[in-house]
N, C-alpha and C positions, 0 to 999 in steps of 0.2 A: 727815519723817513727818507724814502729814493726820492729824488727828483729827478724827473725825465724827460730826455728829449729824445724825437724821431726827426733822423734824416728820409727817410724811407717807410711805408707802409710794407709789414711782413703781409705776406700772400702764401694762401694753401697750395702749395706746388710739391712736387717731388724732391725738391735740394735738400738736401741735410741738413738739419737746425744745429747751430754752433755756437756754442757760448763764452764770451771769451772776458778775463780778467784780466786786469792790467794797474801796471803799477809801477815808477818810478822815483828815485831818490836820490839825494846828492852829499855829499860832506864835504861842504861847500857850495857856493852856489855864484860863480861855478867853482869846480872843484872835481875829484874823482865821482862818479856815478854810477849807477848801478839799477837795473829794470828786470824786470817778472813778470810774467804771463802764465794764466790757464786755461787752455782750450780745453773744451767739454762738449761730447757727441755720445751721443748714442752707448750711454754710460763708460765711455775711454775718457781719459785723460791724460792732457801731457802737459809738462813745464819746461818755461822756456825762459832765457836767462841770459843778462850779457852786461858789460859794464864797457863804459872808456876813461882813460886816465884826464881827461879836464875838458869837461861838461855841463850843461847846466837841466838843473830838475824838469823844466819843460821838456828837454831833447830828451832825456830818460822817460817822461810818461810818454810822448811820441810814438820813441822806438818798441814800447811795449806791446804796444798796437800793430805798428807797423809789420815786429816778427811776428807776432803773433799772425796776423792776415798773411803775410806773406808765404805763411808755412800751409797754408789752406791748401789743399789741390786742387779741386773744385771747384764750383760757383754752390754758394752755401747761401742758407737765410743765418746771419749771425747777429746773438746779441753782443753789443761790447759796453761791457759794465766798468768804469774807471771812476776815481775819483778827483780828477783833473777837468776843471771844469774848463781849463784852454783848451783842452782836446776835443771836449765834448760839443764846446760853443763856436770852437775855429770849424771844427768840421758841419755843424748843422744854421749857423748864423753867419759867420763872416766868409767864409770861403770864396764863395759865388760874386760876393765883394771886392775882394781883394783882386781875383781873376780879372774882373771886369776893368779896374783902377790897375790891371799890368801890377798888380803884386807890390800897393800902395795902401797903406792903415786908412783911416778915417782921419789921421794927423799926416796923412800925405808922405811919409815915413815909408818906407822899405816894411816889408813883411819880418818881422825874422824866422828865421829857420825855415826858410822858404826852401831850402833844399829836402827839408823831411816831411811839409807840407806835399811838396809833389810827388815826394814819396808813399805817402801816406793816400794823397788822391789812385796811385797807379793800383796800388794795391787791393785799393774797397771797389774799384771801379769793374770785377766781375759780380760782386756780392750782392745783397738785399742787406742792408744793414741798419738796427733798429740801435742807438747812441743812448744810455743811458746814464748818470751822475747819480754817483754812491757816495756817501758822505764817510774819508777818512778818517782814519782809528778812532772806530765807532764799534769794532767789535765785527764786524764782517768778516766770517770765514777767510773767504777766497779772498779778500784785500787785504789782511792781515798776512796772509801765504804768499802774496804776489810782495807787499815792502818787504815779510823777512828775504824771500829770493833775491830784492833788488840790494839791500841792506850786506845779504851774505856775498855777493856780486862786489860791494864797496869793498869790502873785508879782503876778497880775496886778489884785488885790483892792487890794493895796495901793499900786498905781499908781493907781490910780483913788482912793483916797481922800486919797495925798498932791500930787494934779493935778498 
């Protein structure tokens, strides 16, 4: 069962409807990481993939998002389907908060990763975007496809930094 949230009401306009998967992981936490995306339009598909050497799970579902929206050309109506519910909740409940509080939690605290936060704002901020919470390894195609990419990403991180 999805459970969903909307930042945004989709409207019948001309944009191009974009569907986007996303997905992040860590071995460690933090530790090496590793993140996966699938954009989907108008029957194309692309995948999109990246890791950093010591990271944590949150920054990896983040940036999942993040490349993924960033690689849009356009101004699109997109769905973003993740199973991070920090993502889902930071962007449609606390954001607007946080801005207002100068980039301060509800414990008065520093945001973290307040750098991919604004990232993350710069990015949706052409878009219509409708946030929705998929429930992990549950058997979902596309989020199954987006951890092995993140998964195969840790794999390959870590060959490259033990040569």
């Amino acid at each position: 069962m999805e459970k969903m949230y909307y930042s945004r009401t989709m409207k019948k306009d001309d944009k191009p409807v974009v569907e986007i998967y996303s997905d992040g992981a860590c071995s460690g936490n933090p530790g090496v990481g590793g993140f996966g995306a699938i954009l989907r339009s108008g029957g194309k598909e692309k995948e999109l993939s990246g890791s950093e050497e010591m990271t944590t799970n949150n920054r990896m579902e983040m940036l999942a998002v993040i490349s993924a929206l960033e690689a849009l050309k356009k101004r699109c109506n997109v769905r973003i389907m993740t199973d991070s519910t920090y993502v889902v909740k930071g962007m449609t409940e606390w954001i607007d908060s946080w801005i207002k509080k100068n980039w301060r939690n509800s414990q008065k605290k520093e945001v973290l990763n307040r750098d991919l936060w604004e990232r993350l704002l710069q990015a949706s901020e052409p878009h219509t975007i409708e946030w929705t919470w998929i429930k992990g390894h549950n058997g979902h195609p596309e989020n199954e496809r987006c951890d092995q990419l993140a998964r195969d990403e840790i794999i390959q991180c870590k060959k490259r930094l033990t040569g």
